[in-house]
C-alpha positions in Angstrom: 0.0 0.0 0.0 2.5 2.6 1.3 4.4 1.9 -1.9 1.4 2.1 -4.3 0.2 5.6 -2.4 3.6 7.4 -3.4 4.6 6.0 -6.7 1.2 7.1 -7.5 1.8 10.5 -5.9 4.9 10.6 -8.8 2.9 9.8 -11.4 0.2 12.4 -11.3 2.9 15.1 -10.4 4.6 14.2 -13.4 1.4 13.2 -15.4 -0.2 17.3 -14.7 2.9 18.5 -16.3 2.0 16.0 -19.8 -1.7 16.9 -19.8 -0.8 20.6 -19.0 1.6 19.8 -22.3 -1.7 18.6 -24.3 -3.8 21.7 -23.4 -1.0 23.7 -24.9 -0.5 21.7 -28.0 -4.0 21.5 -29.2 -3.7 25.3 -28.9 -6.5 24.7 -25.8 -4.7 26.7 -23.0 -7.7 29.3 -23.4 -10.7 26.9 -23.4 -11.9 28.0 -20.6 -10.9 31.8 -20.8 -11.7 32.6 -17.4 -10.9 31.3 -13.3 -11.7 29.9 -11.5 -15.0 30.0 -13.5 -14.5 28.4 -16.7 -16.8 30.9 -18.6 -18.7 33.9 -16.6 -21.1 32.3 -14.6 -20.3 28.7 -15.3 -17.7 26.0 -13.4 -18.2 23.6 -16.4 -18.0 24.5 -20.2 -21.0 25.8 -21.8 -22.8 24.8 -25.4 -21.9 27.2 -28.1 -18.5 29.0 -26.3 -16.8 30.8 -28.4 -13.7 28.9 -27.9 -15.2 25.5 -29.2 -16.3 22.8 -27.4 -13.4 20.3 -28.0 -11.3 23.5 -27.2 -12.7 23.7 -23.3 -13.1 20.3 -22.3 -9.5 19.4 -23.1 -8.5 22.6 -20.8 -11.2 21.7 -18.3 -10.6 18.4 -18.6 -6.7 19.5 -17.1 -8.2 21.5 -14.5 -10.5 18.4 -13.1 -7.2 16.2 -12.7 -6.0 18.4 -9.8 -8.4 17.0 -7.8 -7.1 13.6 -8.3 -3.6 14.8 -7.7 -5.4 16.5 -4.8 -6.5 13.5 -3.6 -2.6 11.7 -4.1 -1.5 14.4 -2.0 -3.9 13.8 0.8 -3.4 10.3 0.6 0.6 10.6 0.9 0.1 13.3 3.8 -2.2 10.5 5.7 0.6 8.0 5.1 3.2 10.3 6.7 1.2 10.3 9.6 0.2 6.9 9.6 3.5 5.6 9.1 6.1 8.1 9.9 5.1 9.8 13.3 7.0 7.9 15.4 10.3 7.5 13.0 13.4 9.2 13.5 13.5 11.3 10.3 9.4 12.3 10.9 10.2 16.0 11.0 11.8 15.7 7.4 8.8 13.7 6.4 6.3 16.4 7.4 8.6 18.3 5.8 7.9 17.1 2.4 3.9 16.6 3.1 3.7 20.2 3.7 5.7 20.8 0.7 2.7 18.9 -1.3 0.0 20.5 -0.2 1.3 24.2 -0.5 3.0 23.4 -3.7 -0.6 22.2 -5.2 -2.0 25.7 -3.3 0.7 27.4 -5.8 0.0 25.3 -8.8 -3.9 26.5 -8.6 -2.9 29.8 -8.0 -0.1 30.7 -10.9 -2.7 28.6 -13.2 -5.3 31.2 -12.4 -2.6 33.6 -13.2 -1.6 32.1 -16.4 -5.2 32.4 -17.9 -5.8 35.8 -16.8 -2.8 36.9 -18.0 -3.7 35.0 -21.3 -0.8 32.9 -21.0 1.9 35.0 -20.7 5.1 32.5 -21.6 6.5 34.1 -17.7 3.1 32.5 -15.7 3.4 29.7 -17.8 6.9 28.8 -17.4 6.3 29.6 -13.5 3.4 27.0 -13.5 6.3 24.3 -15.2 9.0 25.1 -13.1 6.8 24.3 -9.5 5.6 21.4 -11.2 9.4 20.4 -11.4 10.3 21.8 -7.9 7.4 19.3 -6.3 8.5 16.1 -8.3 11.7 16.5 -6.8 9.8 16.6 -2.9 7.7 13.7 -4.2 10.9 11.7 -5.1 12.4 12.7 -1.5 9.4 12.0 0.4 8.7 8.8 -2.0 12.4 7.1 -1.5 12.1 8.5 2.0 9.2 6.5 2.8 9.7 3.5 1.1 13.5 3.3 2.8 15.5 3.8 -0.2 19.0 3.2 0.8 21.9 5.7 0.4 25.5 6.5 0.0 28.4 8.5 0.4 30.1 9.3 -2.7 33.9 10.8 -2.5 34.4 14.6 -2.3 35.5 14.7 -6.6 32.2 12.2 -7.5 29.7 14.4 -5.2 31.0 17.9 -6.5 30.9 16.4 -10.1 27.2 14.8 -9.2 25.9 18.1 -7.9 27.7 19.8 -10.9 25.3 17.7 -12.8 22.2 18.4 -11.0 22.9 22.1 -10.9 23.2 21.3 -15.0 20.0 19.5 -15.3 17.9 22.4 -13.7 19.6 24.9 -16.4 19.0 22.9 -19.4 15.4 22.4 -17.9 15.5 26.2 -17.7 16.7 27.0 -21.2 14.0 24.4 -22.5 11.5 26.3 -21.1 12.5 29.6 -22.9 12.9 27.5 -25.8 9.0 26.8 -25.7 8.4 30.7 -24.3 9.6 31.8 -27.8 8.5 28.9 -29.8 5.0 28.1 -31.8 3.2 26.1 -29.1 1.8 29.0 -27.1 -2.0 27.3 -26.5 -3.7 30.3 -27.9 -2.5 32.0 -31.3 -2.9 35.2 -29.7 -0.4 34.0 -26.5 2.7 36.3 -26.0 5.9 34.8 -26.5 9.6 35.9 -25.1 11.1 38.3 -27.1 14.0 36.1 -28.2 15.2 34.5 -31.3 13.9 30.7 -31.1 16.5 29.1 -33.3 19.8 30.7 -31.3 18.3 29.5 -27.9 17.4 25.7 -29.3 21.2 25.6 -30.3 21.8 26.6 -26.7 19.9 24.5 -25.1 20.9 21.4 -27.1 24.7 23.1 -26.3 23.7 22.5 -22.7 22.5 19.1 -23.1 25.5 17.9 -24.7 27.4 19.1 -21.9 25.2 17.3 -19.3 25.6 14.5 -21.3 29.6 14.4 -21.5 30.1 15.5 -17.8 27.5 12.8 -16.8 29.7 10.0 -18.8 32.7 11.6 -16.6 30.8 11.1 -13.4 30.2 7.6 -14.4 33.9 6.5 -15.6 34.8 8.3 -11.8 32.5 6.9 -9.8 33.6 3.1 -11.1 37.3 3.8 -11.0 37.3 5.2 -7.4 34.0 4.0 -5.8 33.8 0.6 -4.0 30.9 -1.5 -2.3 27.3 -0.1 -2.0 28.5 3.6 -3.2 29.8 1.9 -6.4 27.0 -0.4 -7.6 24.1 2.6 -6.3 26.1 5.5 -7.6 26.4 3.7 -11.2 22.9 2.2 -11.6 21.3 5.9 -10.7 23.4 7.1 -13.1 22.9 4.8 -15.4 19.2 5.4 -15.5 20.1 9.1 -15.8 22.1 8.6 -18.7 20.0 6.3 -20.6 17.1 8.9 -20.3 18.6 11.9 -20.7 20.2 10.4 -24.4 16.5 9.6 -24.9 15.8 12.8 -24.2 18.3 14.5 -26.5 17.2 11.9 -29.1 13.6 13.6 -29.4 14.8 16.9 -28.6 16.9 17.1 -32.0 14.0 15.1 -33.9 11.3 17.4 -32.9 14.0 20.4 -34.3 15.0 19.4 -37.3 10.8 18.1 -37.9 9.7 21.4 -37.1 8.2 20.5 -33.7 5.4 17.8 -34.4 3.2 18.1 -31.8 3.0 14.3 -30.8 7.0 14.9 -30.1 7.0 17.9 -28.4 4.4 16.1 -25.9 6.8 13.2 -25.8 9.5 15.9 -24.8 7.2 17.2 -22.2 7.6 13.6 -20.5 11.3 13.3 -21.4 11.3 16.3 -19.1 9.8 14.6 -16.3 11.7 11.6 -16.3 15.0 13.5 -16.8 14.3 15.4 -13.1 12.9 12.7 -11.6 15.9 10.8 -12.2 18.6 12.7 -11.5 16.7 13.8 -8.1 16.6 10.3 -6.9 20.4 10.1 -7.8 21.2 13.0 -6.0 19.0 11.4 -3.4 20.6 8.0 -3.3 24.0 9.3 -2.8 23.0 12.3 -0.9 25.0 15.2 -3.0 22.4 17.6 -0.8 23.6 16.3 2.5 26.6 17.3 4.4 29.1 15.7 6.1 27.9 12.3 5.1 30.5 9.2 5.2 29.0 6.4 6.0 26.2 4.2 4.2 22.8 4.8 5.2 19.2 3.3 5.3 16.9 5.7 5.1 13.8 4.2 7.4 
């Protein structure tokens, strides 16, 4: 059960951000043109808006999966308490339950924001970017939970790991001005950042390619100079990482030189996910945020 509660906490954190995708690429972000209201007067679309109706169910169709990630929440926050009051690390655990519950306070609030605003590609971007802030508490408080073990890494491999992770949250960052300035806006009248699309692309990819390489470094490090439990952890984290972040850089170059096919960009969207998510539960595993770790832990 406990296990079942917070991998399904992951999914829908990371699922929002894909659907939130799909309201964007069907050029739906403005279905329902109004919040909390969906049209003046009305929670629910109405016949005849002037936005179409396929146009406002797919955005309120988005909006009606908050509850169910409302409900995940709620459901991980009772398992902290069930299971976590009387543990050592409970204070951390609470923690990362309150971190949930404001963080979806925030999500409803810079979404509201985002439609009044008429999308503006800075709400927007701020909506992505807490989305990617809370699947890194939901990994935490998932691994956490579940007693994930962890490591200590030597000084070189945990300054090159959080290198890395610093990395990751700047290419994340350079992708999402990449979509700021790009065609996928959710409304053809959406503002988009003053920039030239095709000179931050090549900067973003120039990013990647350096995650990439230093991330191959890390690796060739960590199994020339690691031993034990740090070693065989620290490598198959990393591994994962690696594997999906070439995926990732696979479809990011496709979608470029196809001129962005929507069905792409939305697999990009997940690539995202799946990028954070796993380089967060590397840097949890090894515990680059920690200090003056040595030893090999349990977290229980």
């Amino acid at each position: 059960m406990k296990r079942a509660i917070y991998t399904f906490l992951l999914v829908t954190q990371m699922g929002i951000v894909v659907t939130g995708g799909a309201v964007r690429l069907t050029g739906s972000g403005l279905g329902c043109p109004t919040w909390p209201q969906c049209t003046p007067g009305s929670y629910t679309p109405v016949p005849h808006q002037a936005q179409g109706r396929l146009h406002s169910w797919i955005e309120f169709g988005n909006r009606l999966l908050t509850f169910l990630l409302i409900i995940a929440i709620f459901a991980a926050i009772i398992g902290v308490i069930k299971w976590g009051r009387n543990r050592s690390d409970s204070k951390r655990l609470a923690g990362l339950a309150i971190i949930q519950f404001l963080g979806i306070v925030a999500q409803i609030v810079v979404g509201g924001i985002s439609v009044l605003t008429h999308l503006n590609p800075i709400a927007v971007g701020a909506h992505f970017l807490i989305s990617i802030f809370l699947i890194a508490a939901t990994v935490s408080l998932r691994q956490r939970m579940l007693g994930v073990a962890q490591v200590s890494l030597k000084p070189l491999s945990r300054q090159m790991g959080r290198a890395i992770l610093g990395l990751t949250f700047i290419v994340i960052n350079l992708g999402i001005v990449v979509t700021g300035s790009g065609p996928h806006a959710g409304d053809e009248m959406a503002k988009r950042f003053h920039v030239d699309p095709r000179t931050v692309s090549w900067l973003h990819a120039d990013s990647v390619i350096a995650l990439i390489t230093l991330s191959f470094g890390l690796w060739i490090l960590i199994k020339a100079t690691e031993e034990g439990e740090a070693a065989v952890i620290g490598r198959k984290r990393l591994e994962t990482f690696i594997l999906i972040a070439l995926a990732q850089g696979l479809i990011g170059y496709t979608q470029y030189f196809t001129k962005l096919p929507e069905i792409l960009v939305g697999a990009h969207l997940l690539g995202v996910t799946l990028v954070w998510a796993s380089i967060w539960s590397f840097a949890y595993s090894t515990k680059l945020l920690t200090r003056n770790s040595t030893q090999l832990q349990i977290a229980v």
